[in-house]
C-alpha atoms as an extended CHARMM CRD file, in Angstrom:
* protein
*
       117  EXT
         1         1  UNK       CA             75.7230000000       77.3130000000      116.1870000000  PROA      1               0.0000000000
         2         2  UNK       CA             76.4670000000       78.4970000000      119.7360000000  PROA      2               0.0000000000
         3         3  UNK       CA             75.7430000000       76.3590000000      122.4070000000  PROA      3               0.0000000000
         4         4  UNK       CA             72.7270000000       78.2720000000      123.5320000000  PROA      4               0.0000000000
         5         5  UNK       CA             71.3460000000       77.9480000000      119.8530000000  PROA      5               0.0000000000
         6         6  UNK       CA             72.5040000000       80.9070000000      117.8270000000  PROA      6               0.0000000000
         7         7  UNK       CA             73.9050000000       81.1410000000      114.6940000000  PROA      7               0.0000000000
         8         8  UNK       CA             77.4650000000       81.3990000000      115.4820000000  PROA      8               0.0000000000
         9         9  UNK       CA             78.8490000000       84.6670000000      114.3460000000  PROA      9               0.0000000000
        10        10  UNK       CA             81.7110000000       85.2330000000      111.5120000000  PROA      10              0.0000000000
        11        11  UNK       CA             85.0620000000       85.4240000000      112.5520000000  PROA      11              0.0000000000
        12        12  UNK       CA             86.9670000000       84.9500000000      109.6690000000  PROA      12              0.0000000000
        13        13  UNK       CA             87.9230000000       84.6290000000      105.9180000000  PROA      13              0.0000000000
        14        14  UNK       CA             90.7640000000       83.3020000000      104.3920000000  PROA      14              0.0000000000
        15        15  UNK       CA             91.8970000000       83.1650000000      101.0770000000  PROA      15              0.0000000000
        16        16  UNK       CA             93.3860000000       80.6050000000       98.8560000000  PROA      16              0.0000000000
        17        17  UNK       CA             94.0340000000       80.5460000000       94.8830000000  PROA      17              0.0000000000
        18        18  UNK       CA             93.9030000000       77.1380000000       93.0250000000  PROA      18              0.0000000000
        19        19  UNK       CA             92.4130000000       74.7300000000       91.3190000000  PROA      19              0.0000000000
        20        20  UNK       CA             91.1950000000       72.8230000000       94.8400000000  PROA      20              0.0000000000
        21        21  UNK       CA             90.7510000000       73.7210000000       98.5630000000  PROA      21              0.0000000000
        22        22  UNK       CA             92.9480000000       70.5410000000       99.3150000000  PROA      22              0.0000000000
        23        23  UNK       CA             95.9620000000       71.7370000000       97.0610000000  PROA      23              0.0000000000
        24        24  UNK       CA             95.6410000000       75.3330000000       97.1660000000  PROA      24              0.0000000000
        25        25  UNK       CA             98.0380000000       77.6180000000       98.8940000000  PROA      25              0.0000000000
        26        26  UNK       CA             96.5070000000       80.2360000000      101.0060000000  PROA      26              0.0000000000
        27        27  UNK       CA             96.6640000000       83.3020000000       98.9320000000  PROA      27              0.0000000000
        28        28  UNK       CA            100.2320000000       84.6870000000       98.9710000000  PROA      28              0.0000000000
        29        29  UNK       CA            101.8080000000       88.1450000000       98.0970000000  PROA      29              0.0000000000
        30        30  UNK       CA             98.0920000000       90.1100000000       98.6580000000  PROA      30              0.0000000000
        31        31  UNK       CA             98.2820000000       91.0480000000      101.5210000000  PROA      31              0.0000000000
        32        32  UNK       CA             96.2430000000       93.9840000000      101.3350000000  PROA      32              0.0000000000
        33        33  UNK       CA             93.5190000000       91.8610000000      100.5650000000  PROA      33              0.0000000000
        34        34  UNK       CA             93.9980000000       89.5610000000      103.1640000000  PROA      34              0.0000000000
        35        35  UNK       CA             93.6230000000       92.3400000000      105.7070000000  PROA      35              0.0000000000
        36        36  UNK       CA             90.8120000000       93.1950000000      104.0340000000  PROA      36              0.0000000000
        37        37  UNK       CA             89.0390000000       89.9180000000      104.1250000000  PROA      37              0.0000000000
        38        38  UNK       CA             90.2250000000       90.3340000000      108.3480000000  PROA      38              0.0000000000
        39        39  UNK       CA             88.5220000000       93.4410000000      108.2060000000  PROA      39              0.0000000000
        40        40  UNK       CA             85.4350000000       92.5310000000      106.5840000000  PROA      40              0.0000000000
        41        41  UNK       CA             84.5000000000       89.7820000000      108.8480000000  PROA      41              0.0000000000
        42        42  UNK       CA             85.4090000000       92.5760000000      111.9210000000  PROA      42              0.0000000000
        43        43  UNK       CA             83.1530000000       94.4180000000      111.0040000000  PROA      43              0.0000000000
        44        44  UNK       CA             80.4220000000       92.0500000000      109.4070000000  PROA      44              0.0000000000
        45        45  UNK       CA             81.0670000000       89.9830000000      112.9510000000  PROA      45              0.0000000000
        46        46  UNK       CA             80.4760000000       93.5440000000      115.3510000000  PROA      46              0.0000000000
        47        47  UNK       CA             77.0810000000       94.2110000000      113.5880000000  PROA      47              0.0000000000
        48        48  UNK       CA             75.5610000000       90.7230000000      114.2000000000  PROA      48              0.0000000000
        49        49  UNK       CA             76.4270000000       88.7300000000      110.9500000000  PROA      49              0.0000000000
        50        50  UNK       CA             76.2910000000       85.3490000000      110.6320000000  PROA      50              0.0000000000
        51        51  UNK       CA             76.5460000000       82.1350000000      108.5670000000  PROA      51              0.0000000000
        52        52  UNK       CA             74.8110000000       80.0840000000      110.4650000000  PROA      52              0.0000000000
        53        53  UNK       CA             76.3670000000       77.6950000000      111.8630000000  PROA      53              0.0000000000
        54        54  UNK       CA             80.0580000000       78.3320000000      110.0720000000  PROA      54              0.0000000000
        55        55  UNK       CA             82.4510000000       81.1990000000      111.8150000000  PROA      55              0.0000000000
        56        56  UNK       CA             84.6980000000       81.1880000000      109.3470000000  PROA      56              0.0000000000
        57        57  UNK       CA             84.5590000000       82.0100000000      105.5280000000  PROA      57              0.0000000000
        58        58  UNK       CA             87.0160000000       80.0120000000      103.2970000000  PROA      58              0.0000000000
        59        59  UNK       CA             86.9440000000       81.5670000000       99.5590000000  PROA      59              0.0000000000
        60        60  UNK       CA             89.2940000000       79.8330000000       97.0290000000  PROA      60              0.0000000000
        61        61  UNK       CA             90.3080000000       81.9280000000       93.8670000000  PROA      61              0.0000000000
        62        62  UNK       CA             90.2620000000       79.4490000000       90.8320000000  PROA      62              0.0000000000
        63        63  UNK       CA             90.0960000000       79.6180000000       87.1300000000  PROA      63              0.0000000000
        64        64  UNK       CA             88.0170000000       76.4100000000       87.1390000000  PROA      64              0.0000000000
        65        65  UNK       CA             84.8390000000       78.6530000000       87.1110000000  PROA      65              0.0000000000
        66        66  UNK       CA             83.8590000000       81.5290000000       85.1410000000  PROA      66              0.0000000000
        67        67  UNK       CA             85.6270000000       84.6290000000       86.2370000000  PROA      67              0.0000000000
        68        68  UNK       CA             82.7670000000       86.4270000000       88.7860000000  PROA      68              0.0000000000
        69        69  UNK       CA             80.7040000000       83.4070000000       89.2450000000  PROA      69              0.0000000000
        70        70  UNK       CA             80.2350000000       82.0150000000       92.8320000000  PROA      70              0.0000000000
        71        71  UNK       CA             79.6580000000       78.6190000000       93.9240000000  PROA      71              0.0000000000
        72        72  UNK       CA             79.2680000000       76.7040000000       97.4180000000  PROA      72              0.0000000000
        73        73  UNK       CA             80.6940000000       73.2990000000       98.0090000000  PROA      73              0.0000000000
        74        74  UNK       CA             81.0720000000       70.5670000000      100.6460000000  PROA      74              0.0000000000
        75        75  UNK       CA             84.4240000000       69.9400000000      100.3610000000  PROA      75              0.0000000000
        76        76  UNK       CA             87.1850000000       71.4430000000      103.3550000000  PROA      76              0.0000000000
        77        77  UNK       CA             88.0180000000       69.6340000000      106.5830000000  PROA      77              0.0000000000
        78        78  UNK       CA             86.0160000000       70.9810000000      109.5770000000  PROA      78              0.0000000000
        79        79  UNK       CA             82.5110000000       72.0450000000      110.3010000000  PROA      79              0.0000000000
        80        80  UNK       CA             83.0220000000       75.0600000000      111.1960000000  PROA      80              0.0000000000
        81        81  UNK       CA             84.6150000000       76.3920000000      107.6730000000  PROA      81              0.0000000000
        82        82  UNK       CA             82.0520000000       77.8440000000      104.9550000000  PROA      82              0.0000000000
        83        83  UNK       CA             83.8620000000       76.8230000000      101.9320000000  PROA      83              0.0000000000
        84        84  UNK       CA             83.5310000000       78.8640000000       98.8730000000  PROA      84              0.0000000000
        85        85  UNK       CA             84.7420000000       78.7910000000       94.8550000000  PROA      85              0.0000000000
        86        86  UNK       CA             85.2060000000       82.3070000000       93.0980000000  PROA      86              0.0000000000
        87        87  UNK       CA             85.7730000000       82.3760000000       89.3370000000  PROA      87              0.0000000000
        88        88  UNK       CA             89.0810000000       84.4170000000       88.0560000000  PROA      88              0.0000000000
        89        89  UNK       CA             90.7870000000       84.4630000000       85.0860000000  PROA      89              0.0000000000
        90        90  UNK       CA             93.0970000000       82.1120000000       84.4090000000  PROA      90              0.0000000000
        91        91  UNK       CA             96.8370000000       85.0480000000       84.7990000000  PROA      91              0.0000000000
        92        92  UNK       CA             94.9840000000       85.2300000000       88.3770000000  PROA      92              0.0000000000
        93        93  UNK       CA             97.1150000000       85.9590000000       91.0290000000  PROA      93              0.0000000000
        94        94  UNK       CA             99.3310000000       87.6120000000       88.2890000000  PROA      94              0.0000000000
        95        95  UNK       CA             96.8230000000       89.9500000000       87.0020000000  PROA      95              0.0000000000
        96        96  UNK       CA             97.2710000000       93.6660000000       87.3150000000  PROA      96              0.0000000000
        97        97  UNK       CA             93.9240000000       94.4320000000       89.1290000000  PROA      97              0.0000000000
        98        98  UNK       CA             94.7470000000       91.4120000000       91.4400000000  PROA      98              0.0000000000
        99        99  UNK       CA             93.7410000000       93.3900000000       94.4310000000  PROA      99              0.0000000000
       100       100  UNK       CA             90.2110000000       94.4770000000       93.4690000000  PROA      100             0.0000000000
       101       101  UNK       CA             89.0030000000       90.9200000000       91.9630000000  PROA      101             0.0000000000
       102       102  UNK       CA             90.0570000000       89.4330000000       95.6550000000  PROA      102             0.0000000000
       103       103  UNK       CA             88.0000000000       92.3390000000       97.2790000000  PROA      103             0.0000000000
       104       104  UNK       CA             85.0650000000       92.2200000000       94.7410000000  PROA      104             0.0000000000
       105       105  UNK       CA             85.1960000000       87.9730000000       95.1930000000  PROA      105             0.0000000000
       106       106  UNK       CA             85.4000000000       88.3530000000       99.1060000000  PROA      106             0.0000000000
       107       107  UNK       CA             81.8000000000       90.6340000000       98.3390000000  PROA      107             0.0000000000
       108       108  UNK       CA             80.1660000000       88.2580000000       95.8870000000  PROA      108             0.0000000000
       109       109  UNK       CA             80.7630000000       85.3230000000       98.2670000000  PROA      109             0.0000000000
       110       110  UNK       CA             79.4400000000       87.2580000000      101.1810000000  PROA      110             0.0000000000
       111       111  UNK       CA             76.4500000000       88.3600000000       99.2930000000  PROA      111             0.0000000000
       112       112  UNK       CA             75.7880000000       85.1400000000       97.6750000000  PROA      112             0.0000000000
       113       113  UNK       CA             75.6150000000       83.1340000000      101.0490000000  PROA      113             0.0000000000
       114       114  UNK       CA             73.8910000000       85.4740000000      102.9360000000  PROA      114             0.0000000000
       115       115  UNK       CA             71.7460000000       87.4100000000       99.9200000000  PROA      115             0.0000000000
       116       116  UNK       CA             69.3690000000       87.9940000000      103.0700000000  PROA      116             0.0000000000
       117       117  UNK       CA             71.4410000000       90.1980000000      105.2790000000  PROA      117             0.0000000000
């Protein structure tokens, strides 16, 4: 939250691949997807969008969870970090369509925390 009250407003998303958010590197070698992820919260952040009280979207890549799935956790350092698990197959970062699962995961986790907006 802002200090006059409002939900504070995204500005950014980061990526990581691993098994946890404490071991995982950020995502290397993509980084076409990493500008995307920039570019997403640019844009989600210039029309208003926000997660409440967390600017910044954290989405780790593991195989631990079924490839597409979603799923929210408490675990990260600071309050102002939304952490997030997306499910990928296990040859993930290796796999040939690495590119599109990262932009298709940065999606699901948007629309999963904010199915609202």
């Amino acid at each position: 939250m802002t200090k006059d009250g409002r939900p504070s407003l995204i500005t950014d998303i980061r990526l990581f691949a691993g098994e946890r958010y404490n071991s995982a590197p950020y995502l290397e070698g993509q980084e076409e997807a990493v500008a995307y992820g920039r570019r997403i919260a640019w844009l989600l952040n210039s029309e208003g969008f926000s997660l409440g009280t967390f600017p910044a979207l954290y989405v780790l890549f593991t195989p631990l969870l079924e490839p597409g799935s979603v799923k929210f956790t408490k675990e990260g350092g600071d309050w102002w970090q939304r952490y997030v698990y997306v499910g990928v197959t296990a040859d993930f970062p290796d796999a040939p369509d690495k590119r599109d699962i990262v932009m298709r995961g940065i999606a699901d986790a948007i629309l999963a925390t904010r199915p609202d907006q």
